[in-house]
KEPAKE-466639 format. One line per 4 residues: number of its first residue (from 0); their letters; for each residue y, z negated, x of C-alpha. Coordinates in Angstrom, 1 decimal, decimal comma, padded with zeros to 4 digits, always signed. Last residue first. Layout:
// residues N
NUM = a = Y/Z/X  ... .
***
This chain:
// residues 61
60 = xxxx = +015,9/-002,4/+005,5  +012,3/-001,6/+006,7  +010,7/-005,2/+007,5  +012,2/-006,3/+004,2 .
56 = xxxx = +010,4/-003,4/+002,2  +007,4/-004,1/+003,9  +007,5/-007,9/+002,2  +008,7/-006,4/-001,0 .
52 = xxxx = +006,4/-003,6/-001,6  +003,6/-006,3/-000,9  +004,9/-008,7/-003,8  +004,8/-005,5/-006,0 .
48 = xxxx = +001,2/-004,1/-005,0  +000,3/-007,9/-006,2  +002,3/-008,1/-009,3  +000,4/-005,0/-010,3 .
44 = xxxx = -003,2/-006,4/-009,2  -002,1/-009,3/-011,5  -001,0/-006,7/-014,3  -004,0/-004,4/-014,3 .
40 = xxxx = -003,6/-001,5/-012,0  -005,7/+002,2/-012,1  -005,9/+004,3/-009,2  -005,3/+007,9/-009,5 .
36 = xxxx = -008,6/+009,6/-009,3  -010,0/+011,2/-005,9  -013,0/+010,0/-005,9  -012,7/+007,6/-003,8 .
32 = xxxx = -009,7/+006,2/-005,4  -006,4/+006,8/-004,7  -003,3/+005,0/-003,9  -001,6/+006,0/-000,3 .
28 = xxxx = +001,6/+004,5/+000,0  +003,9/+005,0/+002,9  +007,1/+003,3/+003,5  +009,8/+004,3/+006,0 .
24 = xxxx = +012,0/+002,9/+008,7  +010,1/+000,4/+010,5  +008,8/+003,1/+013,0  +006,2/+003,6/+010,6 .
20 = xxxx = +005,5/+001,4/+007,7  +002,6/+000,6/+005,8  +000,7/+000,5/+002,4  -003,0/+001,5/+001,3 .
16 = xxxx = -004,3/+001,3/-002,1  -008,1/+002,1/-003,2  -009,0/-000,3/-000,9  -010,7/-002,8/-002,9 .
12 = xxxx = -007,2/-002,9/-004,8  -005,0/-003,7/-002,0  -004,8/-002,7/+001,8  -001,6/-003,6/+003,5 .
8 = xxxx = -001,6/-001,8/+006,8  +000,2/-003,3/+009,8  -002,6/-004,5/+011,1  -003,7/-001,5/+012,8 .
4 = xxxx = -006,0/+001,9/+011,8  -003,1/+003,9/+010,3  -003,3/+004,6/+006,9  -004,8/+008,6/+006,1 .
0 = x = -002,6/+011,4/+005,4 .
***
């Protein structure tokens, strides 16, 4: 599934995440990198993936 092509989406980690809402009733994360490995988060780029969750999470609840 790839992110929509809008503003909604929340791209972090030189793209290799992508978050966004449809409807405003679910989440969806994509993290992978282009190569297909799980993407790997040092704690800043951690706090940042959480402080997003939180602001899509709001728009969702």
């Amino acid at each position: 599934m790839n992110a929509p092509a809008n503003d909604d989406v929340i791209v972090l980690c030189n793209g290799d995440i992508s978050i966004w809402t449809e409807s405003d009733s679910t989440l969806h994360i994509k993290c992978v990198t282009e190569f297909g490995d799980p993407v790997e988060l040092n704690a800043d780029e951690l706090r940042e993936l959480c402080d997003a969750l939180r602001v899509l999470a709001h728009r969702i609840a």
